[in-house]
DSSP file (Angstrom, degrees, kcal/mol; ACC not computed):
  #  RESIDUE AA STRUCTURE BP1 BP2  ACC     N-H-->O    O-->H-N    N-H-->O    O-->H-N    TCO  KAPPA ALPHA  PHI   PSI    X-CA   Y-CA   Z-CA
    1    1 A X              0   0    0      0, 0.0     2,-0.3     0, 0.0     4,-0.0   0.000 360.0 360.0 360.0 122.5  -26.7  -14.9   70.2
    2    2 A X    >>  -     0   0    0      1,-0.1     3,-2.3     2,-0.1     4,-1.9  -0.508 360.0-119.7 -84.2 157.6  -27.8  -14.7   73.5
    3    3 A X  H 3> S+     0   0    0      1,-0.3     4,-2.2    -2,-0.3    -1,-0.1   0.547 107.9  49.6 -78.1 -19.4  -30.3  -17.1   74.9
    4    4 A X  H 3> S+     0   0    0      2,-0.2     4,-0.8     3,-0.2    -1,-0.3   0.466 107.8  55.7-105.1   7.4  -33.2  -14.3   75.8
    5    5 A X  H <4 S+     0   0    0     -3,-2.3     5,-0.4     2,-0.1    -2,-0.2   0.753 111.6  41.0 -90.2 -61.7  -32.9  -13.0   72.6
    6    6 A X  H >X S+     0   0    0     -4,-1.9     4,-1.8     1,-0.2     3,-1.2   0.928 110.7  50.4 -36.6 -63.5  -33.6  -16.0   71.1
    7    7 A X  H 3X S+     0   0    0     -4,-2.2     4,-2.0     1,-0.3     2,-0.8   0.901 116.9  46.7 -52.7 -49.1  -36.1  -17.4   73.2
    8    8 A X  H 3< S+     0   0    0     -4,-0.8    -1,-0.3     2,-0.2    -2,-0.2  -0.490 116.6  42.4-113.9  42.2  -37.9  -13.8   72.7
    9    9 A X  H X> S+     0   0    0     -3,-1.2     3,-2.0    -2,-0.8     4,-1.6   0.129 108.6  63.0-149.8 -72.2  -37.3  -13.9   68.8
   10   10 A X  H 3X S+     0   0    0     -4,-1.8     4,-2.6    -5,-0.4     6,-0.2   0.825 108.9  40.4  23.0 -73.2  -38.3  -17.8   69.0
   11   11 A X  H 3< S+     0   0    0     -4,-2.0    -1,-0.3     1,-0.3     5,-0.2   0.696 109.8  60.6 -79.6   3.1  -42.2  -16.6   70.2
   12   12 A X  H X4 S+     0   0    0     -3,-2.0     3,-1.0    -5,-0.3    -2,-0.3   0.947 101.8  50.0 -88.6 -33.1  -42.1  -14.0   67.9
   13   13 A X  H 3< S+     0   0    0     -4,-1.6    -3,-0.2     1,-0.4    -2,-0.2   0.927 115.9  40.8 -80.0 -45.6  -41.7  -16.4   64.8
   14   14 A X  T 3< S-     0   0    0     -4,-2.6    -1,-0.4    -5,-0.4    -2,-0.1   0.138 107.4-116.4-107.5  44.2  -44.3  -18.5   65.6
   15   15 A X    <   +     0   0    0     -3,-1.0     2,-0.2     1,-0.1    -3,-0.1   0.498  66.2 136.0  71.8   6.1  -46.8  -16.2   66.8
   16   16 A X        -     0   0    0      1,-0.4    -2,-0.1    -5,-0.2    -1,-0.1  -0.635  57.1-112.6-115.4 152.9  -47.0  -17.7   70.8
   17   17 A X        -     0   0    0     -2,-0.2    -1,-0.4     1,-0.1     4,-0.4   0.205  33.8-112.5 -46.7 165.6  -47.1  -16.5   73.9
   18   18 A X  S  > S+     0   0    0      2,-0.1     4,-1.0     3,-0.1    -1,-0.1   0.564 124.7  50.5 -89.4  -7.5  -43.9  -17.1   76.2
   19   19 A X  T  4 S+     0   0    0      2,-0.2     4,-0.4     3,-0.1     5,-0.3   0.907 109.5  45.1 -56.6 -69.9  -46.4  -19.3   78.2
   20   20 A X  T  > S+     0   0    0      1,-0.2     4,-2.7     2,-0.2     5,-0.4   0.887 108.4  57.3 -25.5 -52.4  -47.4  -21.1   75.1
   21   21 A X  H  > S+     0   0    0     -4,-0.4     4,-4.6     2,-0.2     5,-0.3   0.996 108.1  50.4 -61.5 -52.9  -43.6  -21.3   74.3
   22   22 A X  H  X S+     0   0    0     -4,-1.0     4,-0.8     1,-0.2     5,-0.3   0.851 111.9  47.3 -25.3-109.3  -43.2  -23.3   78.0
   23   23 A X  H  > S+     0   0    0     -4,-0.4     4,-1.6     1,-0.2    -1,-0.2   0.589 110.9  44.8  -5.1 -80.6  -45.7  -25.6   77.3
   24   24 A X  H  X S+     0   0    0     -4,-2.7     4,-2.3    -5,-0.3     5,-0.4   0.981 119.5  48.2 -52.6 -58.7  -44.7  -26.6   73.7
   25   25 A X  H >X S+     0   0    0     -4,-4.6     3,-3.1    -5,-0.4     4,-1.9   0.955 105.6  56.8 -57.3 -57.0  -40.9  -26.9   75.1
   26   26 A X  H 3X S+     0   0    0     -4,-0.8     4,-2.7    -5,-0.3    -1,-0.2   0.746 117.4  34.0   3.6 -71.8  -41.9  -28.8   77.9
   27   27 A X  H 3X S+     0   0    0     -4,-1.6     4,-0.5    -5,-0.3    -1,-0.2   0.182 114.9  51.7 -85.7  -8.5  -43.4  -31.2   75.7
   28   28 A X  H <X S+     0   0    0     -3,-3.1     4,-2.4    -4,-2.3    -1,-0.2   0.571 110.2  50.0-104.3 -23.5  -41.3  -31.1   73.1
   29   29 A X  H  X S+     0   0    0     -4,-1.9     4,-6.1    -5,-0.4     5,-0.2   0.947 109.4  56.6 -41.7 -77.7  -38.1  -31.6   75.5
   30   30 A X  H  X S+     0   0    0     -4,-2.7     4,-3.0    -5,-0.4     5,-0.5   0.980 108.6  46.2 -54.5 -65.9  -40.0  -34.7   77.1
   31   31 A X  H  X S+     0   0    0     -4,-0.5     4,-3.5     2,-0.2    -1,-0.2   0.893 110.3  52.0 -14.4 -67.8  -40.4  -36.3   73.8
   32   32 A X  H  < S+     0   0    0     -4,-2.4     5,-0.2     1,-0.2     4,-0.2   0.915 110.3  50.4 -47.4 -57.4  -37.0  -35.8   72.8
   33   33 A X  H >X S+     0   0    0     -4,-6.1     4,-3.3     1,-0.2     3,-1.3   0.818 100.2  57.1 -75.2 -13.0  -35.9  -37.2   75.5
   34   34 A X  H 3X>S+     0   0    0     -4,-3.0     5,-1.2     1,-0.3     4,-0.6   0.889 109.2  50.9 -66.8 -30.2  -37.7  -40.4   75.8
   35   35 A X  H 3<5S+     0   0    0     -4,-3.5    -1,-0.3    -5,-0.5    -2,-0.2   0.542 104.1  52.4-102.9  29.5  -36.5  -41.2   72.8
   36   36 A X  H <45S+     0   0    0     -3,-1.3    -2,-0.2    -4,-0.2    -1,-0.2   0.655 120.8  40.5 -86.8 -57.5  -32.5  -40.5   73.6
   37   37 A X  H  <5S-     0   0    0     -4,-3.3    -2,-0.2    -5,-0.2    -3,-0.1   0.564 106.1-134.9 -81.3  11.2  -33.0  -42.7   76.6
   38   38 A X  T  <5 +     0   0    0     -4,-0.6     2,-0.2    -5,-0.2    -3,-0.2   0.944  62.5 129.0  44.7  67.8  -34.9  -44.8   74.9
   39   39 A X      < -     0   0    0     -5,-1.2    -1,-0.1     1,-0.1    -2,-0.0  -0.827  67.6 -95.6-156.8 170.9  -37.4  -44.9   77.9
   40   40 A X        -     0   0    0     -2,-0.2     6,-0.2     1,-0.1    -1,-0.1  -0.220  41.9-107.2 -84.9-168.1  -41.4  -44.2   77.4
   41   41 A X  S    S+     0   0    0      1,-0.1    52,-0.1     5,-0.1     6,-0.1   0.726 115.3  61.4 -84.7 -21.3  -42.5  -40.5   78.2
   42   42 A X  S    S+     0   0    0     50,-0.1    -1,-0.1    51,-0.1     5,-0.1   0.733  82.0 105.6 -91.2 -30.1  -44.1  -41.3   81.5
   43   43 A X  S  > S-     0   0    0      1,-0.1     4,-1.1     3,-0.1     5,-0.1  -0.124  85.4-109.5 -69.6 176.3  -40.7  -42.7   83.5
   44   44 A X  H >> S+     0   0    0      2,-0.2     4,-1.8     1,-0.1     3,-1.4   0.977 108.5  63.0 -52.2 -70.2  -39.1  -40.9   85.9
   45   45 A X  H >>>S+     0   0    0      1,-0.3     4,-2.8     2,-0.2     3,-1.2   0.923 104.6  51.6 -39.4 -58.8  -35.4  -40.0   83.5
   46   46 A X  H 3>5S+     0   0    0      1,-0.3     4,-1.9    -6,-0.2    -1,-0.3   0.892 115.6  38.2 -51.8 -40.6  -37.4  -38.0   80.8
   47   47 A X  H <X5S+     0   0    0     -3,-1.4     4,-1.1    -4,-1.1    -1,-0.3   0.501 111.0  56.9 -94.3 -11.6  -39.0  -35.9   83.4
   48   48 A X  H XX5S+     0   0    0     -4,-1.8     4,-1.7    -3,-1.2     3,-0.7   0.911 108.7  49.0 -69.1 -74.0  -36.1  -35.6   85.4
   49   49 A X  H 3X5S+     0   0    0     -4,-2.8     4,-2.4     1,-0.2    -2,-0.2   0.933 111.7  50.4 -29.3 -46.2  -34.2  -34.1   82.2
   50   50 A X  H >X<S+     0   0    0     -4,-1.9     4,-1.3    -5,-0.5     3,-1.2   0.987 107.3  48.6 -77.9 -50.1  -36.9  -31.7   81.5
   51   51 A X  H <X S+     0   0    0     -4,-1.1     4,-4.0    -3,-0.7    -1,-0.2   0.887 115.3  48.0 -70.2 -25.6  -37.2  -30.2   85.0
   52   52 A X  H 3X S+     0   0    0     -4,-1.7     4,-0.8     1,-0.2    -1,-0.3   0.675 110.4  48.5 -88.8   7.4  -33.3  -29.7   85.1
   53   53 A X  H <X S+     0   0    0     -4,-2.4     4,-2.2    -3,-1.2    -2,-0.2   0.978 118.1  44.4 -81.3 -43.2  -33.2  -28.2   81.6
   54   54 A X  H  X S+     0   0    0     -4,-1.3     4,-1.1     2,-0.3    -3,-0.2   0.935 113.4  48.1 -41.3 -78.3  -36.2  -25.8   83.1
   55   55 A X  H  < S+     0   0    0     -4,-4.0     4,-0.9    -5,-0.3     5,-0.4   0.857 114.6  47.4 -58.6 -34.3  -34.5  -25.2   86.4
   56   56 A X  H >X S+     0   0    0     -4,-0.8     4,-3.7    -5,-0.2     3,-1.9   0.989 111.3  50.9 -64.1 -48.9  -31.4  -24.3   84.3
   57   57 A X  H >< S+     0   0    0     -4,-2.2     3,-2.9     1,-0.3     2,-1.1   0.836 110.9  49.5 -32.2-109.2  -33.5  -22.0   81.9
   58   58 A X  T 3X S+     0   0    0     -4,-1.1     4,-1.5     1,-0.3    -1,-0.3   0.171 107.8  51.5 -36.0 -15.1  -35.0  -20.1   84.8
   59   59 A X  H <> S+     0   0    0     -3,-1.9     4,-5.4    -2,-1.1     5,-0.4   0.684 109.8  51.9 -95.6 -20.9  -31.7  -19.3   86.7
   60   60 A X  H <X S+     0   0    0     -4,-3.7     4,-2.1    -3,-2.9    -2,-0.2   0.841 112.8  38.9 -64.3 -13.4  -30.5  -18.1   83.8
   61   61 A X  H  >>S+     0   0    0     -4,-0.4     4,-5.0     2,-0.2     5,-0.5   0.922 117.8  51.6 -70.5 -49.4  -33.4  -15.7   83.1
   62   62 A X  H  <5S+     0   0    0     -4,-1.5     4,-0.3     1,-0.2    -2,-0.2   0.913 117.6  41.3 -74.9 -20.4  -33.5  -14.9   86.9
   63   63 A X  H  <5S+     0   0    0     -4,-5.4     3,-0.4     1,-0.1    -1,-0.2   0.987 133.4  16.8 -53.9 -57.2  -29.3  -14.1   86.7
   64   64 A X  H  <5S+     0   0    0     -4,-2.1     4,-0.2    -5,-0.4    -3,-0.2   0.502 114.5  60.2-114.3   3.9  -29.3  -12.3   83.6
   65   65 A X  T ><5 +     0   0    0     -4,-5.0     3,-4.5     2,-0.1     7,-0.4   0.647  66.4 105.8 -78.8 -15.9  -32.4  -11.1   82.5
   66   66 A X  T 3 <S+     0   0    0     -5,-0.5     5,-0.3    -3,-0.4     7,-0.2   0.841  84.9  60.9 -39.3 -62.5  -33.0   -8.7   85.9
   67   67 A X  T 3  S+     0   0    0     -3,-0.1     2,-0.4     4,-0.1    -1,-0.3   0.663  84.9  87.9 -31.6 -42.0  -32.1   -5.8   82.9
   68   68 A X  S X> S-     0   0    0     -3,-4.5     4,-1.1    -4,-0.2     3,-0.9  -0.660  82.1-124.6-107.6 161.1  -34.8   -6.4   80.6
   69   69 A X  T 34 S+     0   0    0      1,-0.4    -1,-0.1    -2,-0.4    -2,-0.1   0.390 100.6  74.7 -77.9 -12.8  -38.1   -4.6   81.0
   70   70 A X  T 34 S-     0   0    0     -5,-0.2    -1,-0.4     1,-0.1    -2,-0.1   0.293  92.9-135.1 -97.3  18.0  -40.4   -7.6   81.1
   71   71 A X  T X4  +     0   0    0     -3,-0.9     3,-1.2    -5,-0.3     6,-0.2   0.849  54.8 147.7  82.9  49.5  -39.0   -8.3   85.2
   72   72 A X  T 3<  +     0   0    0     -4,-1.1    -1,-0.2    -7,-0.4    -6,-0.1   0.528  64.0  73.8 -73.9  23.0  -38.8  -12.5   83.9
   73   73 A X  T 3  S+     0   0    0     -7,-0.2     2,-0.3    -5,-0.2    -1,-0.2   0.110  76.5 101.9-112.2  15.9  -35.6  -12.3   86.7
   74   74 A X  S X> S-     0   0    0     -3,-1.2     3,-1.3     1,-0.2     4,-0.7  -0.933  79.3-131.0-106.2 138.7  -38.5  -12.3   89.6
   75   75 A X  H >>>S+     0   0    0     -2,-0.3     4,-5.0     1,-0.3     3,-2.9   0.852 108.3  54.1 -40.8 -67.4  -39.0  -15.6   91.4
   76   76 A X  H 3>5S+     0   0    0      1,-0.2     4,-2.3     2,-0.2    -1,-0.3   0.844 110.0  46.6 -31.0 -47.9  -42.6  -15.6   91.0
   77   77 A X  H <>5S+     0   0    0     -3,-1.3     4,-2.5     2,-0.2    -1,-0.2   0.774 117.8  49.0 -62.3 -21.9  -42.3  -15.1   87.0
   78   78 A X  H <X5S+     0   0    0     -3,-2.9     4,-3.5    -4,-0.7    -1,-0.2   0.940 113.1  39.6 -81.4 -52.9  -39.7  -17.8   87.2
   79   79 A X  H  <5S+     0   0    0     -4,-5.0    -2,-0.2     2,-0.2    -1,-0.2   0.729 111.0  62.2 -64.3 -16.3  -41.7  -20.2   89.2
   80   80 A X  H ><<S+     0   0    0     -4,-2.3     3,-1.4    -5,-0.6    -2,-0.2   0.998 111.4  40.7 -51.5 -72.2  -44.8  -19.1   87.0
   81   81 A X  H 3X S+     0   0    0     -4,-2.5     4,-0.9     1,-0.3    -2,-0.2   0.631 107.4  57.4 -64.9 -25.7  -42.8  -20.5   84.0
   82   82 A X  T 3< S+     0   0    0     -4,-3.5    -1,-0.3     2,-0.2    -2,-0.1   0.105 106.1  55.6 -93.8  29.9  -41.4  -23.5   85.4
   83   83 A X  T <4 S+     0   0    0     -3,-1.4     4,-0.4     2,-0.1    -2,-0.2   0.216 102.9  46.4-129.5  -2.9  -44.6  -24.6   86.1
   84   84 A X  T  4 S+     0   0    0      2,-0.1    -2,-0.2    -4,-0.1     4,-0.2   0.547 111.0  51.3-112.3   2.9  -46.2  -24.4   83.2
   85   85 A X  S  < S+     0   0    0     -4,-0.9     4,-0.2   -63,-0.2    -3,-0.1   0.757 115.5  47.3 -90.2   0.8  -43.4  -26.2   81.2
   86   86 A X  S  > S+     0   0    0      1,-0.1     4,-2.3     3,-0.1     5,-0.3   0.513  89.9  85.4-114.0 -32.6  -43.6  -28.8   83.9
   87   87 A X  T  4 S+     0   0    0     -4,-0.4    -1,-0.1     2,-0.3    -2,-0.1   0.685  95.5  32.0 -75.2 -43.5  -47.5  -29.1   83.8
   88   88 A X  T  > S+     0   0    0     -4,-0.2     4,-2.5     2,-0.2     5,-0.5   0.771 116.0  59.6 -97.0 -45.0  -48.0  -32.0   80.5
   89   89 A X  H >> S+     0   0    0      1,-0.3     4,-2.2     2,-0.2     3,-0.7   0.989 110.2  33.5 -75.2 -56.9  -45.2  -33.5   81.2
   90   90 A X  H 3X S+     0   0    0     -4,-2.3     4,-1.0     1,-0.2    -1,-0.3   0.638 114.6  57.7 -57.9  -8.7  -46.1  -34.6   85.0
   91   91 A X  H 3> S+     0   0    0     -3,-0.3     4,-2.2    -5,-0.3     5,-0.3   0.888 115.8  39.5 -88.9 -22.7  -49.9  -35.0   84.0
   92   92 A X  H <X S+     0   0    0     -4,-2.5     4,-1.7    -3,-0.7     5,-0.4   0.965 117.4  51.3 -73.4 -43.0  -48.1  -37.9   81.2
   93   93 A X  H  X S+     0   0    0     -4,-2.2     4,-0.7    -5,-0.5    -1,-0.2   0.963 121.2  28.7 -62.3 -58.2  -45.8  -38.9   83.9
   94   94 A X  H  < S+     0   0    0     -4,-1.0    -1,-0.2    -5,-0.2     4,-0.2   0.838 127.3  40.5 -54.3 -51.5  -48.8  -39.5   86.8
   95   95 A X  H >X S+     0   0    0     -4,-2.2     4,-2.6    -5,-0.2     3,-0.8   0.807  95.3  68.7 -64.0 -53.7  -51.5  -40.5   84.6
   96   96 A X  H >X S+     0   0    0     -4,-1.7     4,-1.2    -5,-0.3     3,-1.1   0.901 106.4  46.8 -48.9 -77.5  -50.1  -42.8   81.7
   97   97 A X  H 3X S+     0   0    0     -4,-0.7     4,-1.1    -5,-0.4    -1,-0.3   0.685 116.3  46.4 -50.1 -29.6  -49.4  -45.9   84.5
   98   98 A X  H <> S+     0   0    0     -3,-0.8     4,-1.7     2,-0.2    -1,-0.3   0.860 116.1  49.1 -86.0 -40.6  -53.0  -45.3   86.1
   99   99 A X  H <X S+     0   0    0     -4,-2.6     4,-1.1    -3,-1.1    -2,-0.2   0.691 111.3  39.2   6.1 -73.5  -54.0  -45.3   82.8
  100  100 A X  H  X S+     0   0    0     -4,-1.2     4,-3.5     2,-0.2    -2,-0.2   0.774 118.5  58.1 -77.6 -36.1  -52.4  -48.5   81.3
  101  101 A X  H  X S+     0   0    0     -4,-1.1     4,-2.3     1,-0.2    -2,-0.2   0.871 108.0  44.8 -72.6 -46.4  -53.4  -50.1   85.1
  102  102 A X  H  X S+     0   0    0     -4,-1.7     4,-1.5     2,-0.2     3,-0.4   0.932 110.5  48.8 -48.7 -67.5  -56.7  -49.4   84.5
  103  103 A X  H  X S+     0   0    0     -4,-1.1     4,-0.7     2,-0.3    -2,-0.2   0.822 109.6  59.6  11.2 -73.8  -56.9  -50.7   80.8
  104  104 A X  H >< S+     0   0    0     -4,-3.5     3,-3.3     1,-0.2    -1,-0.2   0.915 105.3  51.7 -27.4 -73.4  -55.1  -53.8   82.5
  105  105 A X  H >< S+     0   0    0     -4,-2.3     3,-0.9    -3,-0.4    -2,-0.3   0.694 103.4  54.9  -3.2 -74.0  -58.1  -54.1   84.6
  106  106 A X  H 3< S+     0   0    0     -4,-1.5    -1,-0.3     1,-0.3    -2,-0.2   0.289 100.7  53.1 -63.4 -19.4  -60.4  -54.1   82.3
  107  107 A X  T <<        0   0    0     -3,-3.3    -1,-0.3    -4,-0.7    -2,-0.2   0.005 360.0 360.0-107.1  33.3  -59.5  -56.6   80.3
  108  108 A X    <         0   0    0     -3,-0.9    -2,-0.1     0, 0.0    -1,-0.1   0.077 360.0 360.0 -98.7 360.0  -59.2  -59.2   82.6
């Protein structure tokens, strides 16, 4: 099966957007991988994995998608999407250590 039929059969089953779908992978991605590397969600490795799964996703759309009707093969559309699956997963990554610092803080 190829990978934008799937993804586009994918938002059709559950009823989401293909933004919606970003997001949820994103986030479901970062999970997954914190717990392969065994690493919290917020370090660096998980969010490294997820932007090169992203950036792999997105050259493949912008190679081989150019054909179909919905134009994902144009930078903008690409950079669109790889900024909203990117979007929860850097607010965990930035926030979560200011977070816990604060917290620290606060009970002292």
């Amino acid at each position: 099966m190829d990978w934008g039929v799937f993804k586009l059969q994918m938002s059709e089953q559950l009823h989401i957007s293909d933004d919606a779908l970003h997001v949820h992978a994103g986030m479901a991605i970062l999970i997954l991988v914190a717990l392969l590397l065994r690493r919290p969600p917020w370090n660096w490795r998980p969010l490294l994995v997820v932007a090169v799964i992203e950036a792999i996703n997105e050259i493949y759309d912008m190679r081989s998608l150019g054909v179909r009707p919905n134009n994902e093969s144009a930078l903008p559309d690409s950079i669109h999407d790889f900024v909203l699956t990117m979007l929860w997963p850097v607010v965990i990554a930035v926030t979560w250590p200011l977070f816990r610092r604060f917290l620290a803080q606060r009970g002292k």
